[in-house]
C-alpha positions in Angstrom: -117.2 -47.9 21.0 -118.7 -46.6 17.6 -120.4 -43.5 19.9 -117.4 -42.7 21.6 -115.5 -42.6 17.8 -118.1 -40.5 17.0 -117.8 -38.1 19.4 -114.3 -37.5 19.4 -114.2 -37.6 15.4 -117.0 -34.5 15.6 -114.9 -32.7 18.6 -111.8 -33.2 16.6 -113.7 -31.8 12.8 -115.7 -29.5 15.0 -112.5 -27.8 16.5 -111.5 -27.7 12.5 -114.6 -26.2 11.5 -114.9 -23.9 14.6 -111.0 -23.1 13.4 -112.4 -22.0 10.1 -115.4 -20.6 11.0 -113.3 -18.5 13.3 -109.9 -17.6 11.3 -112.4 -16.8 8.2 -114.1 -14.3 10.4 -111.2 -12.6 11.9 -109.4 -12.5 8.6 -112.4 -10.9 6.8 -112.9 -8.2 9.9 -109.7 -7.3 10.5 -107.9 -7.5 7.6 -110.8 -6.9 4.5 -112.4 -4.5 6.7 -115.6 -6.3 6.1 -118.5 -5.7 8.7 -118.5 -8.4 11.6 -122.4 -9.1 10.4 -121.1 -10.0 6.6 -118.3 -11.7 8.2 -120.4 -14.0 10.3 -122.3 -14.9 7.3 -119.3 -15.5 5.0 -117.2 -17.7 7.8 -120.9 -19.1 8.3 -120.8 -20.6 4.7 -117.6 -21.8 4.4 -117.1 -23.6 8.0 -121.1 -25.1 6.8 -119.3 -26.6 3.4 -116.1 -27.7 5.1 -118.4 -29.3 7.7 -120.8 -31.3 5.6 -117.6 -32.9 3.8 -115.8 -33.8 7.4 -119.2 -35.2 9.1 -120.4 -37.1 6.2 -116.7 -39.0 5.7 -114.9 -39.2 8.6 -117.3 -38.3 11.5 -120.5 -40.5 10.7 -119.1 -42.6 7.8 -122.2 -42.0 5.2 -120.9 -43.5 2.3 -123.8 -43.5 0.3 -123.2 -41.2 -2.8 -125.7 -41.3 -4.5 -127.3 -37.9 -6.5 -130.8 -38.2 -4.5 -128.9 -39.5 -1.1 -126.1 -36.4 -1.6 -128.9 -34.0 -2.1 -131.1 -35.1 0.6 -128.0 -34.8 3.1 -126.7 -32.4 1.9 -130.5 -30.4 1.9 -130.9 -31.4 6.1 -127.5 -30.7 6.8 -127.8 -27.0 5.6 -131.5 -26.6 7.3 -130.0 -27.5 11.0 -127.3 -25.1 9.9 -129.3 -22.6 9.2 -130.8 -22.9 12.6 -127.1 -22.8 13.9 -126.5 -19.3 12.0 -129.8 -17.9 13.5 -128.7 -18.8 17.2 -125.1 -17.8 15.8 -125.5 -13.9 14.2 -128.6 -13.5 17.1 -125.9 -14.2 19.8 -123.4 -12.4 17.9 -125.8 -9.5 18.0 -127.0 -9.8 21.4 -123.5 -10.2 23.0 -121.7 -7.4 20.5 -124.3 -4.7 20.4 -126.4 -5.4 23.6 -124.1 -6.5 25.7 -120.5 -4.7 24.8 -118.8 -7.7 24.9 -115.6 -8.2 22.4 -116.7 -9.5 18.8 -114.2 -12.5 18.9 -114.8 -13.3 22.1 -118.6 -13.2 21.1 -117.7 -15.6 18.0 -116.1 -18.3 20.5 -118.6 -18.3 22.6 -121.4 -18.7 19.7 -119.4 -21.5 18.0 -120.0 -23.8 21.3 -123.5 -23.4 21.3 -123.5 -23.8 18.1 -121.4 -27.4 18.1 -123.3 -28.7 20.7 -126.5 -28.3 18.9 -125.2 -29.5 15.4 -123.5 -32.7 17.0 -127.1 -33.8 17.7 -128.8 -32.3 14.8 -126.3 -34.7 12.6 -126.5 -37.3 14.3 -130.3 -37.9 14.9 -131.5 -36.4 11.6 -128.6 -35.8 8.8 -126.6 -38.7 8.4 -128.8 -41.3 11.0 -127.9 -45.0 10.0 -130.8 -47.2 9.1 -130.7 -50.6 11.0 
């Protein structure tokens, strides 16, 4: 039952943080003007912070707070997002400038990728439960 929570916890933040990962993008494109490069990495940062706060509360329950225990979180969770930005602004790359394809189409498609492999990257490394 608690896996099943879990998953459907991370599909409902991860549909939030796709949300703001994805409005943050558009807004900064289309509306600042901002190159869709810059804009990855801006939407990048903030869907990273608003996803750190939602998977550590309400998707895998840490509710150790500690300084150290924060930090060390907090520390993994931005390295395996890090590795989500890489596959992110690669594929935005590949798909934009390779392959032609439309830049917020190109964002949608990164963002699953991108889910799938940050579900299990939390889950088996970030915010792991010792029993």
């Amino acid at each position: 039952m608690k896996n099943k929570k879990e998953v459907i916890s991370y599909l409902v933040f991860g549909v939030l943080t796709t949300l703001v990962n994805i409005v943050s993008y558009f807004i900064l494109v289309k509306f600042m003007g901002i190159d869709y490069k810059w804009a990855t990495t801006i939407a990048w940062v903030l869907s990273v912070l608003f996803a750190f706060i939602t998977n550590k509360l309400y998707v895998f329950n840490s509710r150790r707070m500690g300084v150290a225990i924060l930090a060390k979180e907090f520390v993994s969770f931005v390295f395996f997002r890090l590795l989500s930005y890489f596959i992110d602004i690669g594929m935005m790359i590949l798909l934009v400038e390779w392959l032609k394809v439309d830049d917020v189409f190109a964002k949608v498609a990164a963002n699953v990728v991108v889910i799938v492999m940050n579900f299990f990257a939390s889950k088996l490394f970030v915010f792991k439960t010792e029993n």
